[in-house]
KEKE-3310 file (N, C-alpha, C; in steps of 0.2 Angstrom, whole numbers, plus 5000, padded with zeros to 4 digits):
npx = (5423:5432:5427:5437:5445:5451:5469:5478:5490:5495:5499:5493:5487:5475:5473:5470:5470:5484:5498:5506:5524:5538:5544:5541:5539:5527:5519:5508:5493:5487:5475:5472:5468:5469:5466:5473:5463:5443:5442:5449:5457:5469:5481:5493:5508:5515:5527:5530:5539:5555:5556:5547:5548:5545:5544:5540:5536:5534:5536:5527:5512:5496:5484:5468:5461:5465:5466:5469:5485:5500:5513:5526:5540:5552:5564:5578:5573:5562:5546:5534:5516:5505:5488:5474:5457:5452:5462:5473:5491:5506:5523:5533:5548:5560:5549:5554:5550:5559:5560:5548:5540:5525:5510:5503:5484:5472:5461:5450:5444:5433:5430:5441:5442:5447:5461:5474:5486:5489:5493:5506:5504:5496:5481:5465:5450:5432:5421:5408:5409:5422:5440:5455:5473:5488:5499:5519:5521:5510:5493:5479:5464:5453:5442:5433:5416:5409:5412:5402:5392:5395:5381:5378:5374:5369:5374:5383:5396:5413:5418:5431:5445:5450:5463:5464:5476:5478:5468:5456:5448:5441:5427:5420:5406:5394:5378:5377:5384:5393:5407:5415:5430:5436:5448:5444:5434:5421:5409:5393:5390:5378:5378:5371:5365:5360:5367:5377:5395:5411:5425:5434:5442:5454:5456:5470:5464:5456:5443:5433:5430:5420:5414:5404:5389:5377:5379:5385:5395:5402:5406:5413:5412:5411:5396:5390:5387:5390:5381:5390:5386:5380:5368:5370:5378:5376:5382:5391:5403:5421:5436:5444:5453:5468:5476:5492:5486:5471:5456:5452:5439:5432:5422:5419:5418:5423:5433:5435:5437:5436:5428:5426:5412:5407:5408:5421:5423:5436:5447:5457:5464:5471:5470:5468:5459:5448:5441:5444:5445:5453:5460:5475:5489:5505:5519:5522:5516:5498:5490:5480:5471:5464:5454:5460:5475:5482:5487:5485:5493:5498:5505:5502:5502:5505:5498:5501:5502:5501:5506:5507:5517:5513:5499:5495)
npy = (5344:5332:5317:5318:5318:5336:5338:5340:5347:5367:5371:5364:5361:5363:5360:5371:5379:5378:5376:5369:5367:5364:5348:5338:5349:5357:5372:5374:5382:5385:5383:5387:5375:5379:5395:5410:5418:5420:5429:5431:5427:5416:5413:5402:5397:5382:5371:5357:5346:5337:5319:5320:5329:5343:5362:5378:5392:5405:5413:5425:5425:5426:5437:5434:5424:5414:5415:5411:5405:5407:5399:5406:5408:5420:5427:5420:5419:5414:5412:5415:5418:5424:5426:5436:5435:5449:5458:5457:5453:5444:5442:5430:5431:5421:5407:5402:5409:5419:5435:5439:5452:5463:5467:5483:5484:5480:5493:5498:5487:5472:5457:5444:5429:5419:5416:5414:5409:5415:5415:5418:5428:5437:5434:5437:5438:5442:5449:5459:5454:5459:5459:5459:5461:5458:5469:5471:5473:5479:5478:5478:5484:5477:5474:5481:5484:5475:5475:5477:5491:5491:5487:5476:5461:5453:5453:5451:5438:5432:5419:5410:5407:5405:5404:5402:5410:5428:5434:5425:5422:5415:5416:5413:5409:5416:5409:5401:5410:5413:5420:5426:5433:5441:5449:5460:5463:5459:5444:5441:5421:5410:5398:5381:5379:5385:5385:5389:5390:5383:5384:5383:5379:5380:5369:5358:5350:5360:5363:5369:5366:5368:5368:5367:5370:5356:5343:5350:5349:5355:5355:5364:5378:5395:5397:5384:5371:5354:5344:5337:5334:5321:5312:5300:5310:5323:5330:5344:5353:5354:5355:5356:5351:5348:5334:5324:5325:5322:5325:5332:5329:5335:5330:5334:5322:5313:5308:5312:5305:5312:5304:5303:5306:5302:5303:5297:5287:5290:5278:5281:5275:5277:5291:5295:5305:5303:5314:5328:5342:5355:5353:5355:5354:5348:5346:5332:5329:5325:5334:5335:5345:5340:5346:5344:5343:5333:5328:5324:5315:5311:5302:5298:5284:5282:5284:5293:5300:5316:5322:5333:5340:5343:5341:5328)
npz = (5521:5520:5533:5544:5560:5570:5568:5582:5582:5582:5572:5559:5547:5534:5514:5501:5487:5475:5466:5453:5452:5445:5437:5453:5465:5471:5475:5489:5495:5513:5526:5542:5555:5568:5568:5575:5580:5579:5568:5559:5540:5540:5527:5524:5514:5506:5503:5494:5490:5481:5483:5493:5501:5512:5514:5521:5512:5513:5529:5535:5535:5528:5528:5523:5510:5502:5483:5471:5459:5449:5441:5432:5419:5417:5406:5411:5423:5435:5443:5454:5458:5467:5471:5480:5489:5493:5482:5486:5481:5476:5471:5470:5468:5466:5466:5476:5489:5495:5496:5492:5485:5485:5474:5468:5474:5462:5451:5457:5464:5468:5472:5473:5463:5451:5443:5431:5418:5403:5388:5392:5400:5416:5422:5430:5440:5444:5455:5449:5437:5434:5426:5426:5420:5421:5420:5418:5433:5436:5438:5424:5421:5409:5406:5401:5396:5399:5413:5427:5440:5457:5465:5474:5482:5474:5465:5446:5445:5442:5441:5436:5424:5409:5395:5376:5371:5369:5363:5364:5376:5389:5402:5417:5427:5440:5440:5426:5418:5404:5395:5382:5375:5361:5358:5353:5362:5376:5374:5379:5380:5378:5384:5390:5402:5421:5432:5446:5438:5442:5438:5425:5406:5395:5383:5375:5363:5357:5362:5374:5391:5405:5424:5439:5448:5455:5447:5436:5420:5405:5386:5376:5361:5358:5356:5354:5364:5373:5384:5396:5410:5420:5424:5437:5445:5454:5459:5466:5456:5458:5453:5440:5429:5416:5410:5401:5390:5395:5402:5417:5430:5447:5461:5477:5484:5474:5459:5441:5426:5407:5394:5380:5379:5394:5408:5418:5432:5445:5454:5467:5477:5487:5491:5507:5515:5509:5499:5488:5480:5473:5458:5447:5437:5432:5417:5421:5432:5438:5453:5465:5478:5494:5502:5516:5526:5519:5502:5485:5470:5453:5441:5430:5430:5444:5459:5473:5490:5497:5516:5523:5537:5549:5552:5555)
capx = (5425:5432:5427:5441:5444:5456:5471:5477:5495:5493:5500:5490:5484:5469:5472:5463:5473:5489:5504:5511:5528:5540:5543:5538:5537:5521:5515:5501:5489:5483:5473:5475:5465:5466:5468:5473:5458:5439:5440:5456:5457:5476:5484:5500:5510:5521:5530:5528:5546:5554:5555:5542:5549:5541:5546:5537:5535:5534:5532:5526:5506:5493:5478:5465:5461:5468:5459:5472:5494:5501:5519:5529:5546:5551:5571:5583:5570:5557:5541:5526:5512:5497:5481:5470:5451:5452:5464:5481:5495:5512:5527:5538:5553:5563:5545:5553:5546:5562:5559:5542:5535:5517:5509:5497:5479:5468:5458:5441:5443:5428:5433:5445:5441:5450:5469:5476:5490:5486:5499:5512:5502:5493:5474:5462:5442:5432:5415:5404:5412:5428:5443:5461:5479:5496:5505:5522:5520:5502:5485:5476:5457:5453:5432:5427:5409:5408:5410:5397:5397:5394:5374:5372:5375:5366:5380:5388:5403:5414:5423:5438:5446:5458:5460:5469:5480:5474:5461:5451:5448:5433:5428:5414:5404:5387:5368:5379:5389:5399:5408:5420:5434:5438:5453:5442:5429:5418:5405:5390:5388:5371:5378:5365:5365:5360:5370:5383:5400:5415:5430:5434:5447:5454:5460:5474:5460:5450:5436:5432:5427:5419:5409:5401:5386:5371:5383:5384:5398:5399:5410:5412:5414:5406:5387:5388:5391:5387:5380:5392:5385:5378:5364:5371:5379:5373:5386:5394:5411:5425:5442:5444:5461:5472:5484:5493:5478:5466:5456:5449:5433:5432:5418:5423:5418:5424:5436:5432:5441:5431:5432:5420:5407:5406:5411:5423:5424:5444:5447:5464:5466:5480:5467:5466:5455:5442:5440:5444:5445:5456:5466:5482:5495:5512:5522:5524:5508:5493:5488:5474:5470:5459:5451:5463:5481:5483:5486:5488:5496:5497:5510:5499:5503:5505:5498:5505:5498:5510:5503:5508:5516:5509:5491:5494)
capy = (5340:5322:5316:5316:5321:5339:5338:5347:5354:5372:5373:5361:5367:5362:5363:5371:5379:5374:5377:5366:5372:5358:5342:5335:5352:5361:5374:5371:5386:5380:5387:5384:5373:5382:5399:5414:5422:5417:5432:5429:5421:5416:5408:5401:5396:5380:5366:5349:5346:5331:5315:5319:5333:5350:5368:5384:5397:5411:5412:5430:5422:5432:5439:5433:5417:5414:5415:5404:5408:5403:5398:5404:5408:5424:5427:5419:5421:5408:5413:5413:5424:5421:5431:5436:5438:5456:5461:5457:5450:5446:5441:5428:5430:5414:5405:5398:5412:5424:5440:5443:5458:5468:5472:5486:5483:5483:5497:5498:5481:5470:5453:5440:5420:5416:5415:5410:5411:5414:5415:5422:5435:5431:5437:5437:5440:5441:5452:5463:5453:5461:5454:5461:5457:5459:5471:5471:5475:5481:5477:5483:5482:5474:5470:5486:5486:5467:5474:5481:5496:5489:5485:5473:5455:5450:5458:5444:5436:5427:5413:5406:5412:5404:5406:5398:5414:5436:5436:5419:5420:5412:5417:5408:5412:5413:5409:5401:5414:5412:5427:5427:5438:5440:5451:5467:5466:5454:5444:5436:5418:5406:5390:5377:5381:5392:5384:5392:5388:5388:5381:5383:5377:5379:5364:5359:5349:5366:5364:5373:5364:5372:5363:5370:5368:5351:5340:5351:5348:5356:5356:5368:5385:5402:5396:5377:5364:5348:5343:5329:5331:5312:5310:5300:5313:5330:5333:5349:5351:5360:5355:5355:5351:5342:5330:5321:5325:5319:5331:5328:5333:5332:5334:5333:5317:5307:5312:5310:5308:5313:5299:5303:5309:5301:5304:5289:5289:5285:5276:5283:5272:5281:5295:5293:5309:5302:5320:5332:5350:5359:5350:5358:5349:5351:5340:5327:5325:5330:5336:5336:5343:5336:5350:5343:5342:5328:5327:5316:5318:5306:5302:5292:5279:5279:5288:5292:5304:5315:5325:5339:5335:5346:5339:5321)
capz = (5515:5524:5540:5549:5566:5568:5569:5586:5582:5581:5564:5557:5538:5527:5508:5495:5481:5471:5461:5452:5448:5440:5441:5457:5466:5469:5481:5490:5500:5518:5530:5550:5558:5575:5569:5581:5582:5573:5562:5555:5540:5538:5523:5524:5507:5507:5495:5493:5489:5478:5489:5499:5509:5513:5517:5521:5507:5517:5534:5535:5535:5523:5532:5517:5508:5493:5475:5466:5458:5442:5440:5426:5418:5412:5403:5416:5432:5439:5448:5457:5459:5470:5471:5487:5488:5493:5479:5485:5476:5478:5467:5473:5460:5463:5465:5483:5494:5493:5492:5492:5486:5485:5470:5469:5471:5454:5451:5457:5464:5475:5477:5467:5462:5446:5441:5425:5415:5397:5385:5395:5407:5420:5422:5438:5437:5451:5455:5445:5428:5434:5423:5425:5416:5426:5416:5422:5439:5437:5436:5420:5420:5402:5406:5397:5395:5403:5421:5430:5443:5460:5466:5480:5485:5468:5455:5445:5448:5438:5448:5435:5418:5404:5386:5371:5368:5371:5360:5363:5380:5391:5409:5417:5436:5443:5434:5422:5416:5402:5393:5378:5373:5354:5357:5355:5367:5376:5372:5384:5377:5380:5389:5393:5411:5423:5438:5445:5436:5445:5435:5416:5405:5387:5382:5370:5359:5354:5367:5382:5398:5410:5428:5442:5454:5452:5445:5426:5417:5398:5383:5366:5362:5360:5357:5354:5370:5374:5391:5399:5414:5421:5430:5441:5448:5456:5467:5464:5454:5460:5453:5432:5424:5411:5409:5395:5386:5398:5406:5423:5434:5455:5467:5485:5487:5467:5452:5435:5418:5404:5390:5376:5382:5398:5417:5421:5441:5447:5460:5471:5483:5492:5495:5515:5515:5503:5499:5485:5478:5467:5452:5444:5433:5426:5412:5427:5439:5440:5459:5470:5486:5498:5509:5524:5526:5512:5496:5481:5465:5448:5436:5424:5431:5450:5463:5479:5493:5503:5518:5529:5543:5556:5548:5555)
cpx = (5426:5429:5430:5441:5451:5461:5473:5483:5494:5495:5500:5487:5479:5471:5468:5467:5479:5490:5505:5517:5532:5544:5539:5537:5531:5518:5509:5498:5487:5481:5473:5469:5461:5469:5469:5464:5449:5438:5445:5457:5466:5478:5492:5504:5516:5523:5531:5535:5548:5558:5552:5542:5547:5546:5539:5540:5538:5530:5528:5516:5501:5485:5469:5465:5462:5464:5462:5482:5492:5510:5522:5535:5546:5560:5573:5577:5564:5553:5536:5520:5503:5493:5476:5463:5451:5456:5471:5485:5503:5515:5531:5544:5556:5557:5549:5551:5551:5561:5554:5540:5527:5518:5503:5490:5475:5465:5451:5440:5436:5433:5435:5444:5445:5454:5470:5481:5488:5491:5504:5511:5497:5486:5469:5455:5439:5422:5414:5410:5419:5435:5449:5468:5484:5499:5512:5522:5513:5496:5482:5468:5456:5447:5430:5420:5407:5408:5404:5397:5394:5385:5372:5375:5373:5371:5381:5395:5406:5419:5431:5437:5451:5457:5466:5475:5474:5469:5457:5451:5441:5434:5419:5412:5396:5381:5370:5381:5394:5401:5414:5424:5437:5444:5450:5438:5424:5413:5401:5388:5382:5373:5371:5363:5363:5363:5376:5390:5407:5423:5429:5440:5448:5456:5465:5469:5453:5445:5438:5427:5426:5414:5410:5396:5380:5376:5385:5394:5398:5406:5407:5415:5411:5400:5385:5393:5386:5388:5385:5390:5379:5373:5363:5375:5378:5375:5390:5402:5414:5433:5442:5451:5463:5477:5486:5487:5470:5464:5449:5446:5434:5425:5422:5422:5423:5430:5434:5436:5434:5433:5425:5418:5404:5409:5413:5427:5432:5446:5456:5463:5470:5476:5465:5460:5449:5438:5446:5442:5446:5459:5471:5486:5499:5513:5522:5518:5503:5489:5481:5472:5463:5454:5455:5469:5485:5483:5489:5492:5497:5502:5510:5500:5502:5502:5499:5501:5504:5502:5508:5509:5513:5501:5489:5490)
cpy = (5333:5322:5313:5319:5327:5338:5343:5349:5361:5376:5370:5364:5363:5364:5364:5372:5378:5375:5375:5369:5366:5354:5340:5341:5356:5365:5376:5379:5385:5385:5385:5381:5377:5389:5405:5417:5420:5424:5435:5424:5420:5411:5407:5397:5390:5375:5360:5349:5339:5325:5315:5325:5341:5356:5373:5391:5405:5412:5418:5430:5428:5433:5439:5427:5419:5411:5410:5408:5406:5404:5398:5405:5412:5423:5427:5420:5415:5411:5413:5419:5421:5430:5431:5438:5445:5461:5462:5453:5451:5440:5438:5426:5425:5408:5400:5402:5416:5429:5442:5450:5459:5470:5475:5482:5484:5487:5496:5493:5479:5465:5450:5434:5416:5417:5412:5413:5410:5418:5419:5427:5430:5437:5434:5438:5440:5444:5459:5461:5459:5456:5460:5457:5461:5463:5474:5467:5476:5480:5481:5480:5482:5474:5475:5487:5479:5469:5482:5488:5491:5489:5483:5465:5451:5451:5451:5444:5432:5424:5411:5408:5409:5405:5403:5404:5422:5438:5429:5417:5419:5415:5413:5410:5410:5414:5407:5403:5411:5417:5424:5432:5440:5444:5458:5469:5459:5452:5439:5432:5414:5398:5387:5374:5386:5390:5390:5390:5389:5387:5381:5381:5375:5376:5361:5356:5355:5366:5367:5369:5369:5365:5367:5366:5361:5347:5340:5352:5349:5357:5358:5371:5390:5399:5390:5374:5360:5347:5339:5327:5325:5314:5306:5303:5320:5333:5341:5348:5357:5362:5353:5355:5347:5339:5325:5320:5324:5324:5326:5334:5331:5335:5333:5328:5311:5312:5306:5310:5306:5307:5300:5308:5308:5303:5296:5291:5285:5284:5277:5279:5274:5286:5294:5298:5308:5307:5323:5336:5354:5354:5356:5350:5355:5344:5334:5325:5329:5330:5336:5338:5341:5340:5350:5344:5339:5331:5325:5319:5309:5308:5299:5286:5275:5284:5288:5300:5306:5322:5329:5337:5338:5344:5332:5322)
cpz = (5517:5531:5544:5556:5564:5570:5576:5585:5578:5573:5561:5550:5536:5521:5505:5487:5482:5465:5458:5450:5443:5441:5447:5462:5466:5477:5482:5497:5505:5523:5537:5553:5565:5573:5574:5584:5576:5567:5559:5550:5534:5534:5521:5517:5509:5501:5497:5489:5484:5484:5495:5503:5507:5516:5517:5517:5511:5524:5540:5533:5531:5526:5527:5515:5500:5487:5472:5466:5451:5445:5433:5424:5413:5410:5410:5423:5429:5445:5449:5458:5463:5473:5476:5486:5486:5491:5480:5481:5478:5472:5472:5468:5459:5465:5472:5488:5496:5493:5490:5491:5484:5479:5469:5470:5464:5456:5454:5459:5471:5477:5471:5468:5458:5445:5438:5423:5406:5392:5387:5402:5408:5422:5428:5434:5444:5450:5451:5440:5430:5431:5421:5420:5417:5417:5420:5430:5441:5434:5430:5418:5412:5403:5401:5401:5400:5410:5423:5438:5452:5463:5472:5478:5478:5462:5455:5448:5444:5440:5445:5427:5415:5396:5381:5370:5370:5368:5359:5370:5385:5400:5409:5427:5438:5438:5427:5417:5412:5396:5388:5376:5367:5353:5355:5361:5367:5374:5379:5379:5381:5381:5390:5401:5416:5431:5438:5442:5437:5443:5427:5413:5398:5386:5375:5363:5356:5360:5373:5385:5405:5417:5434:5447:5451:5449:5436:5425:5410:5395:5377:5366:5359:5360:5356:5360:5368:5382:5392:5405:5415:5427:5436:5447:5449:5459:5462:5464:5454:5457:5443:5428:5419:5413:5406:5392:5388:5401:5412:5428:5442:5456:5474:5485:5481:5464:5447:5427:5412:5397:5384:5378:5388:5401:5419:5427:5440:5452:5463:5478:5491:5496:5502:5518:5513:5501:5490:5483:5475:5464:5448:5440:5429:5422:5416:5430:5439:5450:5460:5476:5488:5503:5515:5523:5521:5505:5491:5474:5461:5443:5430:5425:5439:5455:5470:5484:5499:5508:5523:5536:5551:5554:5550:5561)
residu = (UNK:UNK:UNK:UNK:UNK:UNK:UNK:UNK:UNK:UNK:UNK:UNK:UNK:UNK:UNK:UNK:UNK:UNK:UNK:UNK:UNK:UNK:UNK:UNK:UNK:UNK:UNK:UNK:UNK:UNK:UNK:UNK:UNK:UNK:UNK:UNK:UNK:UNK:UNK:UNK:UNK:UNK:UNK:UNK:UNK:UNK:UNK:UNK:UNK:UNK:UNK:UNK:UNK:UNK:UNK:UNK:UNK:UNK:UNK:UNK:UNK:UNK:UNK:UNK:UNK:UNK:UNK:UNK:UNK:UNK:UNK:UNK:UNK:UNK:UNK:UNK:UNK:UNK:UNK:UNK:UNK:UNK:UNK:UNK:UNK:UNK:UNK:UNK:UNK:UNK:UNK:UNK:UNK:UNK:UNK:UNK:UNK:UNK:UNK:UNK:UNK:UNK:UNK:UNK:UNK:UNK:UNK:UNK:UNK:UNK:UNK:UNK:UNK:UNK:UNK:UNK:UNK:UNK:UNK:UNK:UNK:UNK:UNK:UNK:UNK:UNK:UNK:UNK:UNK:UNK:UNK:UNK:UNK:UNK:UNK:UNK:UNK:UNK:UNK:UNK:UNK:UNK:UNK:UNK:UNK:UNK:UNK:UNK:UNK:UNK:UNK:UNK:UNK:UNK:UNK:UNK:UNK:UNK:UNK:UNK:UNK:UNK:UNK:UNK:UNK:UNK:UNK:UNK:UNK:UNK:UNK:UNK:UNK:UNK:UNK:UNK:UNK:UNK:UNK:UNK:UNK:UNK:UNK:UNK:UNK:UNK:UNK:UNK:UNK:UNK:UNK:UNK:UNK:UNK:UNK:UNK:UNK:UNK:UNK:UNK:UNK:UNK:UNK:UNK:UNK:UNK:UNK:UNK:UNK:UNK:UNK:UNK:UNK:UNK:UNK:UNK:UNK:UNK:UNK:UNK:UNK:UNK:UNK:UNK:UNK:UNK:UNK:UNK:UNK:UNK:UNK:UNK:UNK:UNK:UNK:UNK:UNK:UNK:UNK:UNK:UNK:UNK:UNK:UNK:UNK:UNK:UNK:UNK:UNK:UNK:UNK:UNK:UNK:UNK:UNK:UNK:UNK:UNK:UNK:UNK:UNK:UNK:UNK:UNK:UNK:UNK:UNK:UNK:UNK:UNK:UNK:UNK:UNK:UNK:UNK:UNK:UNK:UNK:UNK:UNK:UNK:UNK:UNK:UNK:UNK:UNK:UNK:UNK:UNK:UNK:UNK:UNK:UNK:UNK:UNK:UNK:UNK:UNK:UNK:UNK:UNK:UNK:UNK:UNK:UNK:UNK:UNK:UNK:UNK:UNK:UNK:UNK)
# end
């Protein structure tokens, strides 16, 4: 993603995914530069602290790359939940890495990409149109008729997943996959795309933004969009969020706030990585990581870049 040179301490991290939780807190997923072994692929969980400073989440390292979390607050309790490729999951109750428990795998599961919180529960999606929902403690496969039985390298896939509330929910994946959920059963919709699409997101102004591979970018809901994406860019889009209203697109190399209908590139100066990847936001900043060690965050007003300190 940047062209930096690597870091050589041995607990050096790259990030990818990210939590916000609240206020100026937010943990961040990273993976090791110089891992034990090359077919190890360990992810470690830590927190971006307020004032700059950092702890390790958990230092019990998770043998899988991480799909995504959500942060949220149930009666009297605060916590985290992050999600693994190959179907693992764990609960971290006081949402500082405490107490970590395991929760089952889902049923019948392949692999997992997308994590969302949607009106309260938290929901996953993944291969063969697979699309679960945390009850309790455990996974409840919800796709129905939408998931497919297992085939070959070619099954679909649906890469990320949000929704206005349990019966208005969108997922979105490869060949330009996009599926809706009306609260009884899914629907496949006709996007004006057949790239892959790897972030989706229902946003407080009715519309669903979705952006993916080519530089496509689209807005609507069930059968009517509008293209946004800009011909001046082709780059592939990996990171899609909002904040205070605004919702904002990245490729690895730029980000984007949507204004209209156009793509207005933003320039972060502070970014030392000149790199980007995933977006998140709380009430407070919207984050970004960078593929490396870094990573920036915005308050509407200022942005600032904090980095890892075994990552210098």
């Amino acid at each position: 993603m940047a062209t930096r040179s690597i870091p050589a301490h041995p607990a050096a991290l790259y990030f990818n995914e990210l939590v916000p939780q609240q206020g100026e807190q937010c943990t961040l997923f990273g993976h090791f530069y110089h891992p034990p072994a090359d077919d190890v692929d360990l992810t470690r969980a830590v927190v971006a602290k307020s004032a700059g400073g950092w702890a390790v989440m958990d230092r019990s390292d998770i043998n899988d790359i991480v799909s995504g979390g959500v942060f949220y607050e149930t009666p009297g309790k605060k916590q985290m939940l992050a999600v693994y490729r190959r179907g693992e999951s764990f609960f971290y109750p006081d949402a500082r890495g405490a107490a970590r428990f395991s929760i089952r795998k889902p049923p019948n599961v392949g692999f997992l990409a997308g994590v969302a919180l949607i009106a309260g529960w938290a929901y996953t999606c993944g291969s063969q149109n697979a699309v679960y929902k945390l009850d309790g403690a455990v996974w409840v496969d919800v796709a129905g008729r939408l998931r497919v039985p297992y085939a070959g390298p070619n099954d679909p896939i649906l890469n990320a997943i949000d929704g206005f509330d349990g019966s208005d929910i969108y997922a979105v994946g490869y060949n330009g996959a996009v599926v809706h959920f009306d609260g009884t059963r899914w629907h496949q919709l006709d996007a004006p795309t057949n790239q892959h699409l790897h972030q989706v997101l229902c946003h407080a102004d009715g519309h669903v933004y979705t952006c993916g591979r080519g530089g496509t970018v689209l807005r609507g809901q069930t059968d009517v969009w509008e293209d946004l994406s800009s011909p001046e860019c082709k780059d592939d889009f990996w990171g899609l969020a909002a904040f205070k209203g605004e919702v904002y697109v990245c490729t690895y190399h730029a980000l984007f706030r949507i204004v209209g209908s156009d793509l207005v590139r933003i320039d972060v100066p502070v970014n030392s990585a000149g790199s980007f990847y995933r977006l998140a936001s709380n009430d407070s900043f919207l984050w970004a990581t960078t593929g490396t060690g870094r990573v920036v965050r915005f308050d509407g007003r200022v942005w600032i870049e904090l980095v890892w300190p075994d990552s210098v």
